[in-house]
C-alpha positions in Angstrom: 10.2 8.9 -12.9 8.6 5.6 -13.5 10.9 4.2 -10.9 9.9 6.4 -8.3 6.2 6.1 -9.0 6.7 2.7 -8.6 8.2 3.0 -5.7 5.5 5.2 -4.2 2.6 2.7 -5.2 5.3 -0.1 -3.8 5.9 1.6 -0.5 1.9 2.0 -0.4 0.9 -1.0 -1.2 3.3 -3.3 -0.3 2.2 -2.1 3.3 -0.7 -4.2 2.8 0.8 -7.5 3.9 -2.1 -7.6 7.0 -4.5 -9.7 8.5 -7.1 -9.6 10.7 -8.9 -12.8 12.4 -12.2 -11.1 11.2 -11.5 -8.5 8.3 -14.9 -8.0 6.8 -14.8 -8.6 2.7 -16.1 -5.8 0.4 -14.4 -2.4 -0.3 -11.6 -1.0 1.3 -10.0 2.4 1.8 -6.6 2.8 2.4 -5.3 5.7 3.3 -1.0 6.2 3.3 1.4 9.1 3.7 5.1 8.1 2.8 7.8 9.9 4.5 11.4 9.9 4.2 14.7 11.5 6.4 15.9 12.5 2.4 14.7 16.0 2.0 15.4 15.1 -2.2 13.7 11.5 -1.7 10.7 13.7 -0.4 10.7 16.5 -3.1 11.1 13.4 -6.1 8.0 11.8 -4.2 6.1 15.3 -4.0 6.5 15.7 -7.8 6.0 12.3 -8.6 2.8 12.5 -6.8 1.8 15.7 -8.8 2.4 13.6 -12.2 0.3 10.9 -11.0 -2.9 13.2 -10.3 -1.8 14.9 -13.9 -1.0 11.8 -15.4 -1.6 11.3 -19.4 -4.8 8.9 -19.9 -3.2 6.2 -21.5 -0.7 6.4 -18.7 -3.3 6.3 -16.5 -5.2 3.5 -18.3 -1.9 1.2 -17.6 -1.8 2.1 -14.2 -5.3 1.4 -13.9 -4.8 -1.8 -15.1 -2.0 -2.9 -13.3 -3.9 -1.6 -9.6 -7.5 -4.0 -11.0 -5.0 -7.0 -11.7 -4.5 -6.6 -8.1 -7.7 -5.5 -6.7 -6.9 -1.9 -6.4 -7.9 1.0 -7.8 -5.7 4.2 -9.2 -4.0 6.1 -6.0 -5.6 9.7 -5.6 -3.7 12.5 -4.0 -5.0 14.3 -1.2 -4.5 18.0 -0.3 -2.0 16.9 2.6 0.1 15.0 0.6 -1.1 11.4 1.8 -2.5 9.1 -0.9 -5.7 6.9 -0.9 -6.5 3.9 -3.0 -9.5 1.4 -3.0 -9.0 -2.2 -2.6 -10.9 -4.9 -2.6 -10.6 -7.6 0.0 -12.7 -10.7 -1.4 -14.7 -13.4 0.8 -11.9 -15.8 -0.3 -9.3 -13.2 1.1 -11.2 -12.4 4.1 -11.1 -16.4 5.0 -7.4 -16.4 4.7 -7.2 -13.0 6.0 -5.3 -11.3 3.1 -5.2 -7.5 2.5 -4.5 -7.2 -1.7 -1.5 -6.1 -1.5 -0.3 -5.0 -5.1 3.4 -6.5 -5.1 4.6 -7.3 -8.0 7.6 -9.8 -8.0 8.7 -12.4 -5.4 7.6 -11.4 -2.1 7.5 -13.5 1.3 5.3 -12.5 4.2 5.9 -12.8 8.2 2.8 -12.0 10.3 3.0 -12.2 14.0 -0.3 -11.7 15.8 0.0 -9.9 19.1 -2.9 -8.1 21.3 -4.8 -6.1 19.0 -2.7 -6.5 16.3 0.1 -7.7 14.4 3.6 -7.3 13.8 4.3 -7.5 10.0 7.4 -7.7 7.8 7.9 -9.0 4.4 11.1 -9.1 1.8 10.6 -8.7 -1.9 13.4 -9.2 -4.7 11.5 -7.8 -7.3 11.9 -4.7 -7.4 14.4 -5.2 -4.3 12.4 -4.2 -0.9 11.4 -4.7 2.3 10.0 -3.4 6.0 8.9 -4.0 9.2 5.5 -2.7 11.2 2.9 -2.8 13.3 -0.6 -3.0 12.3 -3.8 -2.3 15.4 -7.3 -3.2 14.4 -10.1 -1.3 15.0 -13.0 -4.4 15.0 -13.4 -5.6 11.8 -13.8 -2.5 10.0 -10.6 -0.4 10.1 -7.0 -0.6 11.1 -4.3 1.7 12.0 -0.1 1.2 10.6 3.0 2.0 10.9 5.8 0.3 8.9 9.6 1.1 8.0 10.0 0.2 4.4 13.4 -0.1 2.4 13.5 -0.2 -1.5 16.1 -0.1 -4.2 13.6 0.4 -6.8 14.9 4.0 -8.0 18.4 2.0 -8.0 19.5 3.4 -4.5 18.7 2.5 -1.1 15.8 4.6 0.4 14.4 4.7 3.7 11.2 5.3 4.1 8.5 5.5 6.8 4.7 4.8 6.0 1.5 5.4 8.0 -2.0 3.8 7.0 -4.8 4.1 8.3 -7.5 1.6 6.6 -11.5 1.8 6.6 -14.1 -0.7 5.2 -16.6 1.1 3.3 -18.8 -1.2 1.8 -19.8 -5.5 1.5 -19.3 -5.4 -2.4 -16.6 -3.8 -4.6 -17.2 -1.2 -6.9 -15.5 -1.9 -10.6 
């Protein structure tokens, strides 16, 4: 179950690999609904979701932990499924126009811009993943994406698909 937690917060964050010419700094929401063709890929990730919300508060604590090292806060689960997190993009980010993304492990990054956009991929070996999108801008302020993601993080190969849909909320981060 850890593994496919994991791969949930992975395949939600790890779709964070974007940039914008002018993404304002401060908090973030980040919005993401994981799909997959695997109707037993999608029942794990329903329950696994379910466990998160319930999770145990030392759990959660270590969760929590692991989402501030990377500017993030703890995934909540919302009534269709999707999940949302809070992220925050520092001025330092904004200036090299980084998203936090919350990999963990050895990741490379290929951002293409294009009009109103940009095409995204990266490739991570630990754990083993990686996908392919598109990202559209809405001014500085909010962004719209779509991005194919494979991972062997539960051991197997799973496809899945990921939407986001990202809004800035606020000039400073809440802690």
């Amino acid at each position: 179950m850890k593994r496919l937690s994991a791969l949930i917060i992975l395949a939600a964050l790890g779709t964070g690999c974007a940039y914008a010419q002018n993404m304002k700094p401060g908090q973030w929401e980040m919005t993401n609904k994981v799909m997959s063709s695997n109707g037993q890929t999608n029942a794990a990730m329903a329950n696994a979701m379910k466990q998160l919300a319930n999770m145990p508060p030392e759990q959660r604590a270590q969760i929590e932990a692991m989402m501030a090292q990377h500017g993030a806060s703890m995934p909540k689960v919302g009534a269709d499924g999707g999940m949302s997190i809070k992220a925050c993009v520092t001025p330092e980010m904004a200036a090299k126009h980084e998203v936090p993304t919350g990999q963990s492990g050895k990741c490379s990054h290929n951002n293409t811009p294009v009009a109103g956009g940009i095409d995204v991929s990266f490739s991570c070996t630990e754990p083993p993943s990686s996908g392919h999108g598109q990202v559209r801008f809405n001014g500085d302020t909010g962004f719209t994406m779509q991005m194919d993601v494979t991972s062997s993080a539960t051991g197997q190969p799973q496809q899945m698909h990921v939407e986001t849909t990202g809004r800035w909320l606020a000039a400073t981060c809440s802690k």
